[in-house]
C-alpha positions in Angstrom: 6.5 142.7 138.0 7.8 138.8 137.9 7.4 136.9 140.6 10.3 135.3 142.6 9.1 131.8 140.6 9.6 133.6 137.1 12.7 135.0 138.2 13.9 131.8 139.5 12.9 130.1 136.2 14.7 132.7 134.3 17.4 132.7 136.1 18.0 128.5 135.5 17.4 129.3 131.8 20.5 131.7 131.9 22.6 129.7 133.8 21.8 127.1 130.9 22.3 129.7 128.3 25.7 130.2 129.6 26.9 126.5 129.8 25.5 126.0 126.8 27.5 129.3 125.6 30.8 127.8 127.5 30.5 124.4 126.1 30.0 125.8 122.4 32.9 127.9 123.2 35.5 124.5 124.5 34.2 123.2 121.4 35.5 126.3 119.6 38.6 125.7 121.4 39.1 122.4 120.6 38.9 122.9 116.9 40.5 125.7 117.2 43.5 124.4 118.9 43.4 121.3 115.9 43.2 123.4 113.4 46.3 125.5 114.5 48.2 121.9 115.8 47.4 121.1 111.8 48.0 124.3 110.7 51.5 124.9 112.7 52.0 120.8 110.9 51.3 122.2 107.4 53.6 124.9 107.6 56.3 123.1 109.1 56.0 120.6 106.7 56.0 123.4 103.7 59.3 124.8 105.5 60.7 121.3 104.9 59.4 120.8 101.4 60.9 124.7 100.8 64.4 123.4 102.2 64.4 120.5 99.9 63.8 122.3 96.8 66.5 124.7 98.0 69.2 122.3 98.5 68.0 120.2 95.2 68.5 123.6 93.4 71.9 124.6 95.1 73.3 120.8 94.7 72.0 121.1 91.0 73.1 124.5 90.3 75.3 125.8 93.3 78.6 125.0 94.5 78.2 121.6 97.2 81.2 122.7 99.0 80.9 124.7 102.2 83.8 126.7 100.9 85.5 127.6 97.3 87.1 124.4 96.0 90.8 125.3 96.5 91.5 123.1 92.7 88.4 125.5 91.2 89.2 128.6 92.9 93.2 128.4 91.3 91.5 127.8 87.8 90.0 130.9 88.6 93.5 132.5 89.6 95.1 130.9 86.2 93.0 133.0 84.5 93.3 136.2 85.9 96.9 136.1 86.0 96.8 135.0 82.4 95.3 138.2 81.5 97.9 140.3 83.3 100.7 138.5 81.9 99.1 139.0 78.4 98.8 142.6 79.1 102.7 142.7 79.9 103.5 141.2 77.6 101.7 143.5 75.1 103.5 146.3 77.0 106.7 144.8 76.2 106.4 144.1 72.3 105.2 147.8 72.2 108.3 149.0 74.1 110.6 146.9 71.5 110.2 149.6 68.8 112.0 152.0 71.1 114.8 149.0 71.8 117.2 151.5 69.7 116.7 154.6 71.1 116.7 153.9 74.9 120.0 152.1 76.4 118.7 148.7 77.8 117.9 148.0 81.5 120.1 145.0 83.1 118.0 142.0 82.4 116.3 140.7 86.3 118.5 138.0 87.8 115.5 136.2 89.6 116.3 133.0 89.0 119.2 132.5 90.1 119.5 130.1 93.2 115.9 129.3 93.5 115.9 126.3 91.1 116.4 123.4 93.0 119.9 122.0 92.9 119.4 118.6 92.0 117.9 119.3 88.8 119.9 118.5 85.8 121.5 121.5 84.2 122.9 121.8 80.8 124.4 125.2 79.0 123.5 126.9 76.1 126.2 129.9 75.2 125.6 132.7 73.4 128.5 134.3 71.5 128.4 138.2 70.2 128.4 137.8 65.8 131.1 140.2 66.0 134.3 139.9 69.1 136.0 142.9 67.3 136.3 146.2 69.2 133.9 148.7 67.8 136.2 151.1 68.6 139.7 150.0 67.7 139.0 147.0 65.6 141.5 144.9 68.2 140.8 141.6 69.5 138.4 141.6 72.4 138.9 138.8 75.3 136.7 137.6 78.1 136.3 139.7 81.1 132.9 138.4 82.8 129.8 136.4 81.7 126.6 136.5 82.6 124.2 133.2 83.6 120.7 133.0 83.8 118.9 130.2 85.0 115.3 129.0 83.3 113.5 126.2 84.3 113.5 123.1 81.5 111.5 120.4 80.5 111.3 117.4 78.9 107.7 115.7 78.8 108.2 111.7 79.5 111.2 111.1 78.2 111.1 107.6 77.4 113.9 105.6 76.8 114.8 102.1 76.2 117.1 100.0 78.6 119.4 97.1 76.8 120.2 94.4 79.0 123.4 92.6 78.2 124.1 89.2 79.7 127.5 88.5 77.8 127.8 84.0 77.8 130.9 83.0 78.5 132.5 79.2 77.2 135.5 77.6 78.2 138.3 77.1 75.5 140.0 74.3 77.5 137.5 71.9 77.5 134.8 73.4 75.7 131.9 72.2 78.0 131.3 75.2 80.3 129.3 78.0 79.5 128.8 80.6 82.5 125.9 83.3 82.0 124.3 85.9 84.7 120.7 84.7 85.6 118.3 87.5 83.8 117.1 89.9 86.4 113.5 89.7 88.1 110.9 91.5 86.7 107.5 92.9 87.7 106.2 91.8 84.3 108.3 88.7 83.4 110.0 89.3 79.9 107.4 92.0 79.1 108.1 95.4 78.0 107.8 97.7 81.0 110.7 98.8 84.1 110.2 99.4 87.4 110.0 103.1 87.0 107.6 103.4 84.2 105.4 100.8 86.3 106.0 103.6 89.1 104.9 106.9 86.5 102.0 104.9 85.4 101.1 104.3 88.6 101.5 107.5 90.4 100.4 109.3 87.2 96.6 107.7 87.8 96.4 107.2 91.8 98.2 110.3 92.4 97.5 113.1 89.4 94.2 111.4 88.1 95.1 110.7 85.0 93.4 107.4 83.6 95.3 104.8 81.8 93.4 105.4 78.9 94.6 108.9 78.8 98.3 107.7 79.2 97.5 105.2 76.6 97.2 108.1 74.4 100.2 110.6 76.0 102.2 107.4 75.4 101.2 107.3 71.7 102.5 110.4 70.6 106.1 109.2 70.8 105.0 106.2 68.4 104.6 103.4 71.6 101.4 102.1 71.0 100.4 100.2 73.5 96.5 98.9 74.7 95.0 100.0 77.7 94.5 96.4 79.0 98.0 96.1 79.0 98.3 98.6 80.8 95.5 97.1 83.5 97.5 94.1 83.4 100.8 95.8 84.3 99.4 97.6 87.4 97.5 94.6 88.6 101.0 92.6 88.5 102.4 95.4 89.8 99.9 95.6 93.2 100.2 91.7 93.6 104.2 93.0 94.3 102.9 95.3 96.3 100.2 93.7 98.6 102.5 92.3 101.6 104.3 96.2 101.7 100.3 97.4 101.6 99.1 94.8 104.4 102.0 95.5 106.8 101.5 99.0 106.6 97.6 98.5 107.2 99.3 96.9 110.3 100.8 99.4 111.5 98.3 102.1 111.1 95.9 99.8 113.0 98.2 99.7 115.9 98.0 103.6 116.6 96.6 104.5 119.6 94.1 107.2 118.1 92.9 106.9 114.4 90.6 109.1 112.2 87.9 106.2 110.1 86.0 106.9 107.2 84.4 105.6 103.9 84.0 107.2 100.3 82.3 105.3 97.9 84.1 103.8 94.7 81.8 102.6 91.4 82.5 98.8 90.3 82.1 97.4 86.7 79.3 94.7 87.7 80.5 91.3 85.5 78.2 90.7 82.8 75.6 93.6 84.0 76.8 96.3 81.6 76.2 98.5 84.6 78.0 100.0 87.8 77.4 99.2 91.6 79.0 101.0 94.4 81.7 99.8 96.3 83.7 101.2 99.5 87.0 102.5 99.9 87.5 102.7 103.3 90.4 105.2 105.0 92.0 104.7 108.1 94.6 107.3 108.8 97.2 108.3 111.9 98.1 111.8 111.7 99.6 112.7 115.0 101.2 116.0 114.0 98.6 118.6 115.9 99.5 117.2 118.9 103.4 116.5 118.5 103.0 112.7 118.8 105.7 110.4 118.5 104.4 108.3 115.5 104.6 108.8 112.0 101.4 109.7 109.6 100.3 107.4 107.3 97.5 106.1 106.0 95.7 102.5 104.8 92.8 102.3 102.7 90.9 98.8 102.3 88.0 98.0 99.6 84.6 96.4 100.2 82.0 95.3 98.2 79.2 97.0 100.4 78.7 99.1 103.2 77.5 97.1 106.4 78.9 97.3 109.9 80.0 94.0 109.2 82.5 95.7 106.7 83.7 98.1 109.6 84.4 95.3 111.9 86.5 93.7 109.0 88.2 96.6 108.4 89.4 97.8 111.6 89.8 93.6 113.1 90.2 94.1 116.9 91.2 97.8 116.6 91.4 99.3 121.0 91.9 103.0 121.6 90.4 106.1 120.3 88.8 106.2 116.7 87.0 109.6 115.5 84.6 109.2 112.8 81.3 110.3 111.4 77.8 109.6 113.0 77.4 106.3 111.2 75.4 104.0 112.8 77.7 100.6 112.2 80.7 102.7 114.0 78.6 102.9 117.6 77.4 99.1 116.9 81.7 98.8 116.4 81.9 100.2 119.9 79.7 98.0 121.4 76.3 99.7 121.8 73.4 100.4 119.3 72.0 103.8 120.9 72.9 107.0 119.9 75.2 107.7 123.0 78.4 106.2 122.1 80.9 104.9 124.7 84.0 103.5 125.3 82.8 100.0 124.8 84.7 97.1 123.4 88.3 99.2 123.5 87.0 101.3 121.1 86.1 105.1 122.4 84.3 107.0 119.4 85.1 111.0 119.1 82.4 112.4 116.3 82.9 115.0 114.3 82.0 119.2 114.7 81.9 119.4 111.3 79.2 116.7 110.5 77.4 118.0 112.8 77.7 121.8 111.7 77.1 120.8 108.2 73.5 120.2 108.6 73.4 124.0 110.6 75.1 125.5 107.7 72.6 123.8 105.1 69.8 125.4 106.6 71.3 128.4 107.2 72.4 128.5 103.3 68.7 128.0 102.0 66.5 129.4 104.6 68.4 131.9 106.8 67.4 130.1 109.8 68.6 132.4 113.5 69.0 129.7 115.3 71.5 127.6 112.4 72.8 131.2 112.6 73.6 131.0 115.7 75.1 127.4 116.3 77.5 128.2 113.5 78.9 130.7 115.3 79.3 129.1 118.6 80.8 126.4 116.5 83.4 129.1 114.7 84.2 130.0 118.2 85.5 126.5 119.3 87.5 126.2 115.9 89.8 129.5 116.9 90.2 128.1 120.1 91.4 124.9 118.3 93.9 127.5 115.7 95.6 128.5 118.5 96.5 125.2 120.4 97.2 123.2 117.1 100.6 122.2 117.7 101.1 121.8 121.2 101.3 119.2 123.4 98.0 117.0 124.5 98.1 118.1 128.1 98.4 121.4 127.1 95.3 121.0 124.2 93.3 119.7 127.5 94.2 122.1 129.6 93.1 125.2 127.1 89.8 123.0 125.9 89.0 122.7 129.6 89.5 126.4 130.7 87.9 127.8 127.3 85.9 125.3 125.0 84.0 123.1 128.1 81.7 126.7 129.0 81.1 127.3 125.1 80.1 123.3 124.8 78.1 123.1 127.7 76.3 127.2 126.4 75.6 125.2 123.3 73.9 121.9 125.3 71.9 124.3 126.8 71.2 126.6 124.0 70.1 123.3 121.9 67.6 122.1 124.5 65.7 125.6 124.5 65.5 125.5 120.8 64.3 122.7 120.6 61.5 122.7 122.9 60.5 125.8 121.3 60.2 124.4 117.3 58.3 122.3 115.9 59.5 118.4 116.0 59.1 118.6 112.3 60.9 121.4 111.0 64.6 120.6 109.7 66.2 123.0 112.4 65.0 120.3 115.0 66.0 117.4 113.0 69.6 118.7 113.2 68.7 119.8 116.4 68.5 116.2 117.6 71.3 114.8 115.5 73.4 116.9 117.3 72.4 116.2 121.0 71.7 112.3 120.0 75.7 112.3 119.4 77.0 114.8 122.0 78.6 111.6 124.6 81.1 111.6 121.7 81.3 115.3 120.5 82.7 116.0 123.7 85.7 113.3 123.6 88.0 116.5 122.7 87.3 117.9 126.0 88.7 115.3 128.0 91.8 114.4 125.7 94.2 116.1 124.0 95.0 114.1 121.1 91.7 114.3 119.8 90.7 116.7 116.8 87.5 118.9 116.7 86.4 116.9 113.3 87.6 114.3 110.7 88.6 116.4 107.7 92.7 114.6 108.0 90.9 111.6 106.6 88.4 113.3 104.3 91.2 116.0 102.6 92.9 112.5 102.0 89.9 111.2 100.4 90.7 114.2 97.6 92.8 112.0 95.4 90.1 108.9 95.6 87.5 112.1 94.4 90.0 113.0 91.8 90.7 109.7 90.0 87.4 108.6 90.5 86.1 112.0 88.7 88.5 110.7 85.8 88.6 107.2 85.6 84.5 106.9 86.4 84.7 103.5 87.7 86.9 100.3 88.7 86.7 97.7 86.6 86.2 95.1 88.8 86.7 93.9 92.5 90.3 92.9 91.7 90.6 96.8 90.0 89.4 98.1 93.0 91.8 96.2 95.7 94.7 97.5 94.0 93.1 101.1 94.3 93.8 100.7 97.3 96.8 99.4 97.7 98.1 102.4 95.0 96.3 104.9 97.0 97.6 104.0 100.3 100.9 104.2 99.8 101.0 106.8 97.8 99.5 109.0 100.1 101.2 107.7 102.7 104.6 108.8 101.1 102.9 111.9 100.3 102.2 112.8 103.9 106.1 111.9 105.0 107.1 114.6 102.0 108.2 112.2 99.6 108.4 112.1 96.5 106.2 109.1 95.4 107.6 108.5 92.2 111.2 107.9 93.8 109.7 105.9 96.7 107.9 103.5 94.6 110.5 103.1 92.0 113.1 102.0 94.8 110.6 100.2 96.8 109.8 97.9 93.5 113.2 97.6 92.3 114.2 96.3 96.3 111.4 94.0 96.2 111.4 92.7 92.7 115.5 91.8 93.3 114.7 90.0 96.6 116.9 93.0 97.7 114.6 93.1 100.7 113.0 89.8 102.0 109.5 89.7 103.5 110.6 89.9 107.6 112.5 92.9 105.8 109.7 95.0 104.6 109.8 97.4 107.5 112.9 99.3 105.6 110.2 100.4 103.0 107.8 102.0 105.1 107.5 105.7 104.1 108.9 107.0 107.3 112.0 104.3 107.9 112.5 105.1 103.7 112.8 108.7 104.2 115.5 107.8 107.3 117.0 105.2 104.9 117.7 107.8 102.0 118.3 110.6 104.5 121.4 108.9 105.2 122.3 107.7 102.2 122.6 111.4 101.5 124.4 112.3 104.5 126.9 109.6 103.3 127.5 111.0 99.9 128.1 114.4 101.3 130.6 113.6 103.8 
């Protein structure tokens, strides 16, 4: 049997077994720990890389809206209704072999006083081969007609005006000759009116349609005409233009609340052979979701680059409340560099749900992610609440927000912060995790004022058109090109958004300016708004 030495010895010897045992097993800890830290890195980093691909396939091969494109989805609708009309109509050349045998149905009156009533109308009568009597053989006389009313048209009808300016001489003494000065032009003795200057224009700023394009529409009447001339028209024609363009750029600026943003614009680089990307920038006042007082318009401005330098230019020494994107230069605008924006400067910045959401919806659209899930619909649930009080009053906006948006905003904050401690750093769910939260100061303007919209798609559903034309004409030609873009686009859209007709406004607006019918402390009277009040009572007048 050991003795109480041995036992003692062996006893040490254990106890140094075991912490050799324990200090093996930290080590095992250790690596295992790094191993799953690097593991846990790997995987997130292969979620990332899986993401990437995802959205490089779906921008490649998938649609990049979040929903239908409204312009796409009608093509769609063209063609189905196509078919069904074709299949009518084969319906109806089938039925004509039984025209004889079957009395025929009273044609459908439809039309009749839905055509707008300012259109021109002209008559076209049909007369019976035969005004006998079938029956008698007497004379047959009037007793009713029947009118039908089909809509008309007649593509660019171009005409030609003659200007006469008749010289007069005296017979007495033969010396005097009196003649009416020739009229002002926007092109001086060159070929084009005010209104063809104001189809060209709308036709390309408005419907997209380049001027090469109209170069060629233009043609099959026998005009031929180059497409620099037609550059050289519309550049004449903005240089009119630019002191209507500027005070309206005024005006928007002086709006208490404004919705800012930028969509790029490709310039023809001089001498390159090559394109480099300038800036359209939008500035719009659309005060109609809260019932506010001032008229919607919007202003755009080029620049050659994209700097917050550009911003500051843009919007001079705007004060009061402008909702925008995330961009950096915007917070910078307001006076501070850091992510928590503030009303700094005069300028308070309200950022946009739907930037934020867009990043949720991108993940949720290529991985499925719960928690993007999630945040989308939390998000869903403070648009309805904005469905309902679009429209009314801003104390009444604030008061709903307050009572029913603040707890869902505040749920959200909270939700966020779990999520995020619970993910990797890493993964993309936490990098729009942190976006999110890094711009919440001014995601949560709409809480506290009632004029202020959840996002900043009034500006971006403007930037449509820019899309459009840009789509079309690929590129501006140069700076100069690109300024009067947006002098074009601005007031165009601007009378689009008073419900005017821009053709008509910029027809009368150049023929008022070009005839010094309007002097320049007189612009105001062409504004889109004071226009539409202007020609609203010209109406009233001819009616009475």
């Amino acid at each position: 049997m050991p003795n109480p030495d041995q036992l003692k010895a062996r006893l040490i010897e254990m106890e140094a077994l075991v912490e050799r045992q324990r200090i093996a097993l930290n080590a095992l800890e250790v690596e295992r720990d790094h191993f799953k830290g690097a593991f846990e890195e790997a995987d997130a980093e292969r979620q990332r890389l899986e993401l990437v691909v995802r959205q490089l396939v779906r921008a490649q091969f998938g649609r990049r809206s979040e929903r239908l494109d409204p312009e796409q989805f009608q093509l769609t609708l063209e063609n189905v209704e196509q078919e069904i009309a074709a299949v009518r109509a084969t319906g109806q050349d089938a039925g004509d072999g039984e025209e004889n045998r079957r009395p025929r149905r009273a044609p459908a009156r439809r039309n009749l006083g839905h055509l707008p009533a300012h259109l021109e109308r002209y008559e076209v009568v049909i007369e019976p081969e035969d005004r006998s009597c079938p029956c008698c053989g007497g004379a047959m006389h009037q007793i009713d007609v029947e009118e039908t009313e089909r809509l008309d048209a007649v593509p660019l009808h171009l005409r030609v005006r003659i200007t006469r300016r008749p010289i007069y001489g005296c017979r007495s003494c033969g010396e005097a000759v009196v003649q009416a000065p020739a009229p002002d032009s926007v092109v001086p003795g060159g070929l084009p009116t005010e209104a063809l200057l104001a189809h060209l224009a709308v036709s390309k700023y408005c419907d997209g349609l380049p001027l090469y394009r109209q170069v060629q529409i233009l043609e099959r009447d026998g005009l031929r005409l180059d497409r620099a001339t037609l550059s050289d028209w519309m550049g004449r024609t903005a240089w009119w233009l630019k002191p209507l363009w500027e005070l309206l750029l005024t005006s928007v600026l002086s709006s208490p609340k404004l919705f800012c943003d930028d969509t790029r614009l490709p310039v023809l680089a001089p001498g390159k052979g090559r394109t480099r990307i300038g800036y359209l920038w939008g500035v719009a006042r659309d005060d109609s979701p809260w019932q506010g007082d001032l008229p919607p318009a919007v202003a755009y401005v080029y620049t050659e680059d994209r700097v917050w330098n550009r911003a500051r230019e843009v919007l001079a020494d705007y004060t009061g409340v402008l909702q925008v994107d995330g961009w950096g230069g915007f917070k910078r605008l307001a006076g501070k560099q850091d992510a928590a924006p503030d009303d700094a400067g005069g300028v308070t910045l309200a950022f946009c749900w739907s930037h934020s959401r867009r990043q949720f919806f991108e993940l949720h659209q290529s991985s499925q992610s719960p928690i993007a899930g999630e945040v989308l619909r939390r998000i869903a649930e403070l648009y309805r609440i904005e469905d309902e009080i679009r429209g009314q009053p801003p104390d009444t906006r604030q008061a709903v927000r307050h009572d029913s948006s603040r707890p869902r905003v505040e749920a959200l904050k909270v939700y966020l912060g779990e999520q995020l401690a619970r993910v990797s750093g890493k993964m993309p769910v936490a990098k729009a995790i942190r976006y999110m939260l890094r711009h919440w100061t001014g995601l949560c303007v709409f809480l506290s004022d009632g004029r202020v919209e959840l996002d900043t798609n009034t500006i971006e559903r403007l930037h449509r058109i820019v899309a459009t034309t840009r789509k079309n004409a690929l590129f501006a030609g140069a700076d100069s090109g690109a300024r009067s873009w947006a002098i074009f686009t601005s007031l165009i859209q601007s009378a689009r958004m008073n419900g005017l007709n821009p053709f008509e406004y910029l027809k009368d607006v150049l023929e008022r300016i070009v005839s010094a019918d309007v002097k320049a402390h007189q612009l105001d009277c062409l504004l889109p708004w004071t226009w539409k009040l202007q020609q609203a009572g010209r109406q009233t007048v001819q009616a009475a």
